[in-house]
Each structure stands twice: as structure tokens, then as C-alpha cells.
C-alpha positions in Angstrom: 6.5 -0.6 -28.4 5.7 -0.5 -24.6 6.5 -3.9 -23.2 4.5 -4.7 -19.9 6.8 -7.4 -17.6 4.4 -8.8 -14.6 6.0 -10.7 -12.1 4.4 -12.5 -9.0 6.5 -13.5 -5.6 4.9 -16.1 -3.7 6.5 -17.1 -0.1 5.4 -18.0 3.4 7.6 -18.5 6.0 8.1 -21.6 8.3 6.5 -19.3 11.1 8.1 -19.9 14.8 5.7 -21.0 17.8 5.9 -19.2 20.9 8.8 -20.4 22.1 9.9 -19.7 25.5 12.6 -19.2 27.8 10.8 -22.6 29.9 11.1 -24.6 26.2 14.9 -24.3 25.8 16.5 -27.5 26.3 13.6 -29.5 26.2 11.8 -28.6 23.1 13.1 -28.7 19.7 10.0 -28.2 17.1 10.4 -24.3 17.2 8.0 -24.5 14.3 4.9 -26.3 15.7 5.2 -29.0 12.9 3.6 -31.3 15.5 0.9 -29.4 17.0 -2.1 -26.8 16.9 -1.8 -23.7 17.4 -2.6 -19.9 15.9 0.8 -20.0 14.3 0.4 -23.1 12.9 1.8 -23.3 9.3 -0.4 -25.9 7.8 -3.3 -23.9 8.3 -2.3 -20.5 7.4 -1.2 -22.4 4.1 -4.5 -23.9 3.4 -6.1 -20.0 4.5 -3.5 -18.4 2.0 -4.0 -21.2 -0.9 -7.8 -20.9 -0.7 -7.8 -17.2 -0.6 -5.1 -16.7 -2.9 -3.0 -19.2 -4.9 -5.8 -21.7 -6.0 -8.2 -19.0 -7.5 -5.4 -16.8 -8.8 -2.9 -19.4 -10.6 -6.0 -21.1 -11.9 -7.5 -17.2 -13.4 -3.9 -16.7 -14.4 -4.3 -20.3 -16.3 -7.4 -19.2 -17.6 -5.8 -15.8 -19.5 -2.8 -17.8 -20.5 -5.1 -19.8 -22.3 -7.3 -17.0 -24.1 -4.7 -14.4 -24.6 -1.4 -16.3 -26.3 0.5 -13.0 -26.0 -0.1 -13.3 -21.8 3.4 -13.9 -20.0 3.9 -13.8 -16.7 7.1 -14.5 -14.3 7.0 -16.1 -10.8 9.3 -16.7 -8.3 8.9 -18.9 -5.2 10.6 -19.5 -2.1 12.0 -23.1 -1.2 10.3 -23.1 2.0 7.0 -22.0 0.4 8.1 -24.3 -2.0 8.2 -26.9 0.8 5.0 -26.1 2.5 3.0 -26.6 -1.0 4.1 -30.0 -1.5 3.1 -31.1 1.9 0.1 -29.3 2.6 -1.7 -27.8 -0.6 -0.5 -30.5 -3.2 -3.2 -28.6 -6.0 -1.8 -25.8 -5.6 1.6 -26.8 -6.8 0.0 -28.6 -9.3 -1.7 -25.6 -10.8 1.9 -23.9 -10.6 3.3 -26.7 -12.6 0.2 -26.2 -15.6 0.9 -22.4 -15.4 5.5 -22.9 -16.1 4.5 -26.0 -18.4 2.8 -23.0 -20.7 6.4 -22.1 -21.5 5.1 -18.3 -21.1 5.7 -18.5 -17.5 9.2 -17.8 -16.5 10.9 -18.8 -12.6 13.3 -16.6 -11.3 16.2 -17.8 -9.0 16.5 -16.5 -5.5 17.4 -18.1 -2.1 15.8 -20.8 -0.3 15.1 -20.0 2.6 14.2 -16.3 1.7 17.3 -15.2 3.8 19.2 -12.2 3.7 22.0 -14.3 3.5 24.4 -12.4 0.9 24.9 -9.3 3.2 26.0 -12.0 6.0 27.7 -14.8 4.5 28.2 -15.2 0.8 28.9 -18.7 1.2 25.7 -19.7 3.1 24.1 -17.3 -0.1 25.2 -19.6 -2.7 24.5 -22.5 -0.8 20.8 -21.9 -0.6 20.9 -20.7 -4.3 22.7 -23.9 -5.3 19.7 -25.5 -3.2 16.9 -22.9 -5.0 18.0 -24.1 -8.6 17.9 -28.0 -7.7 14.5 -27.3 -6.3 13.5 -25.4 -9.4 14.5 -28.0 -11.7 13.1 -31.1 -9.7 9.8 -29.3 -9.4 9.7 -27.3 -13.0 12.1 -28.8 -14.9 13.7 -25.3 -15.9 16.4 -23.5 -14.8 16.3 -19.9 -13.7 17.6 -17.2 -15.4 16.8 -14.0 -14.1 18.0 -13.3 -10.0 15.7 -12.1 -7.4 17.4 -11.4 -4.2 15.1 -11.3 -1.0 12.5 -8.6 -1.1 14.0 -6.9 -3.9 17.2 -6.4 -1.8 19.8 -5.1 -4.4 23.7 -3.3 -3.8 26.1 -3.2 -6.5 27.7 -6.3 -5.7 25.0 -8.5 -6.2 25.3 -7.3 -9.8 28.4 -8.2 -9.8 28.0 -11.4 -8.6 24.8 -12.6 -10.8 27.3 -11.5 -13.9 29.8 -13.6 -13.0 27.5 -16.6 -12.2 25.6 -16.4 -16.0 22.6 -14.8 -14.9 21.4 -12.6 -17.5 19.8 -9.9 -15.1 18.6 -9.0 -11.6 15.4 -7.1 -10.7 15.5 -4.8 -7.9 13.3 -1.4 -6.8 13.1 1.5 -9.0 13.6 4.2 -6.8 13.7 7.4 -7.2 17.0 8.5 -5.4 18.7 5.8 -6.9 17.4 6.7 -10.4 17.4 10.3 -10.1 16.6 11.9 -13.4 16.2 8.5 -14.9 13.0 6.4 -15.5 12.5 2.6 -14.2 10.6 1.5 -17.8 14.7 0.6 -19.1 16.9 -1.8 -18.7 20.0 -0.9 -17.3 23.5 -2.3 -16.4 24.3 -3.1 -13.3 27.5 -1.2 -12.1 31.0 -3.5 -13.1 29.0 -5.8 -14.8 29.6 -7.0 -18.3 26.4 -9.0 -19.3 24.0 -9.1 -16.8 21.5 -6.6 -17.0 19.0 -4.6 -14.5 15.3 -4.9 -14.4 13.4 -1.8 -12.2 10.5 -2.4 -10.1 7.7 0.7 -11.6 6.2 1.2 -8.2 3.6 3.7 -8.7 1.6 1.6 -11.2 3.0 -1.7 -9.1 1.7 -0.3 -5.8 -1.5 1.2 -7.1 -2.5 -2.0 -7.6 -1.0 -4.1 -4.6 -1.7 -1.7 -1.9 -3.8 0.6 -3.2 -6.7 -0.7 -5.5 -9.2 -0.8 -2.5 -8.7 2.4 -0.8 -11.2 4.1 -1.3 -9.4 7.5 -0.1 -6.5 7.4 -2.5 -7.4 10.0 -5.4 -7.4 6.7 -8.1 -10.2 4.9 -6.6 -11.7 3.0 -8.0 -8.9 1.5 -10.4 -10.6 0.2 -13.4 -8.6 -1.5 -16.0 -9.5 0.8 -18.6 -8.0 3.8 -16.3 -5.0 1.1 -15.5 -4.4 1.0 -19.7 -4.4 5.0 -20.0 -1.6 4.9 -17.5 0.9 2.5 -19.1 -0.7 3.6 -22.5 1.1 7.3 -21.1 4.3 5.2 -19.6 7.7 6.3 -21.6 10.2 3.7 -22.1 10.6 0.2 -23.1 9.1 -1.6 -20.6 6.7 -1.2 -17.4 7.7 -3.7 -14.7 4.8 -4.5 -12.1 6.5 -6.6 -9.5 4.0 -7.4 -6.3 3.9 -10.2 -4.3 0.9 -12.8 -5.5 -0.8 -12.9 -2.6 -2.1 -8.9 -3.9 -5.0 -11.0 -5.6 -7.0 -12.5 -2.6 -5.0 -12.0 0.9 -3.6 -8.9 0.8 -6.8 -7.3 -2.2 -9.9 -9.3 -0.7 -12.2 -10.2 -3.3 -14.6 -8.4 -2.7 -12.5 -5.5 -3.9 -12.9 -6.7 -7.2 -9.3 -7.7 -7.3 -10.2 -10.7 -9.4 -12.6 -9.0 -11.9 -9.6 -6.2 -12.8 -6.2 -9.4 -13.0 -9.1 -11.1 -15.6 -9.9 -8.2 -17.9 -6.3 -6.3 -17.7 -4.8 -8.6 -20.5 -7.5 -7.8 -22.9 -7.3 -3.9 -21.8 -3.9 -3.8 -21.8 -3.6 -5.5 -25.3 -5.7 -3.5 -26.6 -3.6 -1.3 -27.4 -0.7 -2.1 -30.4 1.7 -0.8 -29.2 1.9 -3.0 -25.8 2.8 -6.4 -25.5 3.3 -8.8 -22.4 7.1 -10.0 -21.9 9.1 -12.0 -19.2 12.3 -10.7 -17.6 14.5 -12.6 -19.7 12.7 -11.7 -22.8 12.8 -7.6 -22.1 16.6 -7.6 -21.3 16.6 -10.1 -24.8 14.8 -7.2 -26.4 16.0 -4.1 -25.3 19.5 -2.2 -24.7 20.6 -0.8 -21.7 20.0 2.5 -21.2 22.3 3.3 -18.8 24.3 2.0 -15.9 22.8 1.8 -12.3 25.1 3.1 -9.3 23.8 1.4 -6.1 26.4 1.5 -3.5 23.9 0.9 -0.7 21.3 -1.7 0.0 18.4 -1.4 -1.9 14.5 -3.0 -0.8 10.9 -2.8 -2.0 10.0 -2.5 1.4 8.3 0.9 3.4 9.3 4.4 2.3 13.2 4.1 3.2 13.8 0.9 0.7 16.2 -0.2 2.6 17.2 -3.0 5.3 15.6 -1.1 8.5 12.0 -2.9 8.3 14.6 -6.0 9.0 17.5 -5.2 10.7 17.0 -1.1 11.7 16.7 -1.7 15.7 18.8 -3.7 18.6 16.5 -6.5 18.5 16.5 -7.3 15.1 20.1 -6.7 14.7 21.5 -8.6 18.2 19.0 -11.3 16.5 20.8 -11.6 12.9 24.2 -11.1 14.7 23.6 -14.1 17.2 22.0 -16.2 14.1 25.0 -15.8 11.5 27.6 -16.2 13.9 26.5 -20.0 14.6 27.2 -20.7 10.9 30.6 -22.4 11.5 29.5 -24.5 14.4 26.2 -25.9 12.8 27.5 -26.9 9.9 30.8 -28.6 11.2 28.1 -30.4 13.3 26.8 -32.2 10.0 23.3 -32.6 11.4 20.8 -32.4 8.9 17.7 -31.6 11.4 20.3 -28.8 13.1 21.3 -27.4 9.6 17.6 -27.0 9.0 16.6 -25.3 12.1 19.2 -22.9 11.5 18.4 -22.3 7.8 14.8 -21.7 8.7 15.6 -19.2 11.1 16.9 -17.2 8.2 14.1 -16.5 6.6 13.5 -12.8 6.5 10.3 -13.0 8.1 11.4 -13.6 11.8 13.7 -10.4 11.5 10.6 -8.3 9.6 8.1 -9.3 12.8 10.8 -7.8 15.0 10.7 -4.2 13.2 9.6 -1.2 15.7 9.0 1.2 13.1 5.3 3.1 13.4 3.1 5.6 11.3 2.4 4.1 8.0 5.3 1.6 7.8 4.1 0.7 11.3 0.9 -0.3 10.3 2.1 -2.5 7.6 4.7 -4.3 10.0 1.6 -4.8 12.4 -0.9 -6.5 9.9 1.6 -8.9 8.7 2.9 -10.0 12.2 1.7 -13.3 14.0 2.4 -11.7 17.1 1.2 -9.0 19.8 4.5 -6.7 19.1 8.2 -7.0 18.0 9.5 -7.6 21.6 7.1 -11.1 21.9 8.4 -11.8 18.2 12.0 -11.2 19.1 11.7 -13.4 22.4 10.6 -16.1 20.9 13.4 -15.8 18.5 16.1 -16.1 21.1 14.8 -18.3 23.1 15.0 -20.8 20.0 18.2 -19.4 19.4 19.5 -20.1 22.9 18.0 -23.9 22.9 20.2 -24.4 19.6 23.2 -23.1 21.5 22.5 -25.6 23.6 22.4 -28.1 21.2 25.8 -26.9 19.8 27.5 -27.3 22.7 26.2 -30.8 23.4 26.3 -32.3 19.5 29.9 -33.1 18.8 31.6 -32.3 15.9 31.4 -34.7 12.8 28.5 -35.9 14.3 25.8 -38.0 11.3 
């Protein structure tokens, strides 16, 4: 039995305004909550929900309800989280049919999509401790399966999801990490003792989030009776497709046909006997660890290095991060909620990924996901908010309400 594990990220970032150096010190909505703008957040999420979440949780609905061996695993972001319950109320609502299904599983991750554990570990399980009462609240479940920001993964964070009762982690299966080993097993993470390892497939997961509509790749067109042969041919337990959600309608128009091949891949895939859908937590239920997983560096999803550069591999991004994490002991001695929230959102991966001066391929990617003209506006904008908070440090006592 070839088990097939689908799971969907869905996140949008609390995207900054263009913020400069003539704001600081007299401007304090770095995120344009109050105006209009082509970075304003409310409208990208109405363009994103239209485009994306509303027809694609409602199709995912849809198979849940004609195929009751469909399962399929989401995570979401707090702030994305946030944004849904403000601005695209249906939306959430459609999430909260698809987890009341009891076939759709939530992950756990941060919430503020930060890269928080390789900075401050107790800022990291802050905003997980913040995830799982937002979880609960909205879902009324409680996640048991970890996903770290965009797949970031080191052996620690094994560790550390083992000793907090999480029964895995899902990560990147990648090929110098893996090295004669396949990604369709479960593993152990290294020093663990219970928590297990689920790996990212990325040739099947990225032939259908980046390349279903190119027409120049060798696959095209990617019909899901070809999609079936290939996890039909897939050795192991399971085959775990990981992309972000937004690969059915934002980033795979539809007038790919990226719709037509998410409603008929079910039925293809189930075709066959000897596949069968399962969540994260069910697979690592199911199946024995291969092996254990050695990962003594940083580990991503992200560009062909699958590692931290597309977020912290120049001077900007870094001097950015740096300047960011070491405000953590004044901004939270200030007790200021509205302070503690600026700074939180500033986290979010995003800012740091818009920043990235990486080109060919990788370049292109960086470019098509970026609000702004190049890294260098992205990263002054950054400071500049980063300098007006500094000001507000130095002027907010201590203790303050």
C-alpha cells in the first residue's frame, strides 16, 4: 500500500507600506491598516480569496464529500489567520466546513510565520503557544503534527517537537540530506524518541505547483492519469505532496486547468488499490521509521540551495533580522500590546524573503512574489519602520500598560 499525504499551507503576510525615512517618528501604521494603497492588505486578501481560497476549499469540500477516503492536511498562519476573519469572513467559514469533516488535519506552526526558533527560542514558543490557542478557538482541534516556517528543519527542531508531544515534523526531502534514501518513509528525527519525520516528495510536489503550466518542461501537459502512473511507480510507504494552497488559482491560473486536474486526481489516484489518501498523523500512525535523518544544518523548501539564503543570505537581510531580534528584551519589558504587535509582525518571513538579491531562476521567483521595485526599496522600508520603533523604545517607559 502506497499511501498519498497532501498537505496545503495557506499564509499571507501583514505586508509593510512604503515607509520612509520622512515617516519615522510620526507615523506608526507601518502596515497601511488605515489607508489605500498597492500594498494594501485587505485587497490583496479579497484578490487571493477570490482567486484561490474560495474556489479551492469549496472544490476541496466538494471531493471530501464524494470520495470518503479524501484526506487532506492544512496549515495556516496566525496572521493569515487574522486577515480571514476580518476581511474574507467566507472564506474561513469554508475552512471551518472542510476541518469539521474530521478528514482534514491542522498542523501547528508559528504565528507570525517567523523564523523565530533560529533567533530566540523563547519568542518561538511564544508564538506557538499563541498558534495552538488560535487553532483551538477557530477549529476546536489541537495540532499534532509541526510545521516550522517554509519547511525550515535542523536537527534540533526534532528534538524539540519530541519533547513537546508532537508526534512528527515535516520538512524538505532533499536529496543531499537523504542521500541514497527515498522521501516516501517516515523517518526519525535525529535524538528523538517518538516524534517522527515526514519528507516533502518534491519532484511530484513541484511538478504540480510550479510546473503544471509550463508548457516547456518535458511533462506538459500533466494530466491526472499521467500524475497516477507516477505515484502508481513511487516506492515506499507514502508520497508526500506539500505546496502552498495558493498552487490552485494564484500561483496555477485557471486557465491552466489547475482546477479541472485537483477535481479528478482523487478519483485517478484511487483508482488504483493499492493507494489510499492519509493525513500526517495518520502515515507516522501507520508506518515504521525507516531510518533516522541526520540534519545538522538548516533545511527549507525554498530555491535550489534549501536553505535560509532566499531570507537571510545577504547584508540587508541579515543587518535587518539582526536589528529586529535584538529589540526583543526592550519591547516586551515595555508591555505594550500595539508595540509587541508591530514587532511580531515584522517577523514574518516575508519582509526578509522581499529583501533576497539572488538572480537566475531563484531570482525570478523572489521577483514575482515581491510588492516591491527591488530588495533595496523592500529593505528600506524595513528600517525605516525599524528605526521609528526605536524611537518608540526609547520614549515608552518600562512597565508601561
Amino acid at each position: 500500500m502506497t499511501s498519498v499525504c497532501l498537505y496545503l499551507q495557506i499564509h499571507q503576510p501583514y505586508r509593510l507600506k512604503r515607509y520612509t525615512v520622512f515617516d519615522i517618528g510620526h507615523d506608526r501604521d507601518y502596515f497601511n491598516e488605515n489607508g489605500e494603497n498597492d500594498l494594501n492588505n485587505r485587497r490583496l486578501m479579497r484578490k487571493v480569496a477570490e482567486k484561490s481560497y474560495l474556489p479551492t476549499a469549496a472544490l476541496l469540500l466538494r471531493l471530501l464529500e464524494a470520495h470518503p477516503e479524501f484526506k487532506v492536511s492544512l496549515s495556516f498562519s496566525g496572521v493569515v489567520l487574522e486577515q480571514m476573519e476580518r476581511d474574507a469572513p467566507e472564506v474561513l467559514a469554508l475552512f471551518t466546513r472542510l476541518v469539521a469533516t474530521g478528514r482534514v488535519e491542522v498542523l501547528g506552526e508559528t504565528y507570525y510565520h517567523s523564523l523565530s526558533f533560529f533567533y530566540s527560542r523563547a519568542e518561538f514558543e511564544r508564538q506557538v503557544a499563541l498558534h495552538r490557542e488560535l487553532i483551538r478557538r477557530l477549529f476546536g482541534v489541537s495540532p499534532r503534527v509541526f510545521r516550522n516556517t517554509e519547511l525550515a528543519y535542523r536537527n534540533d527542531l526534532g528534538t524539540w517537537a519530541d519533547a513537546h508531544g508532537y508526534a512528527g515534523v515535516i520538512t524538505e526531502g532533499w536529496d543531499p540530506v537523504l542521500g541514497w534514501r527515498s522521501p516516501n518513509y517516515v523517518y526519525r528525527p535525529q535524538g528523538a524518541k517518538n516524534a517522527r519525520l515526514l519528507l516533502k516528495n518534491y519532484r511530484l510536489s513541484d511538478d504540480i505547483a510550479f510546473r503544471f503550466s509550463s508548457q516547456s518542461w518535458a511533462g506538459w501537459p500533466l494530466t491526472t492519469e499521467k500524475f497516477g502512473q507516477w505515484v502508481a511507480a513511487a516506492e515506499g510507504d507514502t508520497v508526500n505532496l506539500f505546496m502552498d494552497f495558493e498552487t490552485f488559482g494564484e500561483h496555477q491560473w485557471e486557465s491552466t486547468g489547475i482546477f479541472n486536474f485537483l477535481e479528478h486526481l482523487p478519483n485517478e489516484l484511487l483508482k488504483n488499490p493499492r493507494v489510499d489518501f492519509k493525513t500526517p498523523s495518520e502515515v507516522i500512525a501507520a508506518y515504521e521509521p525507516k531510518d533516522e535523518i541526520d540534519v545538522p544544518s538548516i533545511l527549507t523548501w525554498a530555491d535550489t540551495d534549501r536553505d535560509l539564503t532566499a531570507w537571510v543570505g545577504n547584508d540587508l537581510q541579515r543587518s535587518a533580522i539582526g536589528t529586529l531580534y535584538g529589540m526583543e528584551t526592550g519591547v516586551l519589558a515595555r508591555n505594550d500590546e500595539k508595540l509587541t504587535e508591530d514587532w511580531r509582525r515584522l517577523q514574518t518571513s516575508d519582509h526578509f524573503y522581499y529583501m533576497c538579491t539572488k538572480w537566475f531562476a531563484d531570482g525570478d521567483v523572489h521577483a514575482y512574489f515581491s510588492p516591491y521595485s527591488t530588495p533595496y526599496d523592500a529593505y528600506s522600508s524595513y528600517m525605516s519602520a525599524l528605526k521609528d520603533m526605536e524611537l518608540r523604545l526609547r520614549t515608552a517607559p518600562v512597565g508601561s500598560p
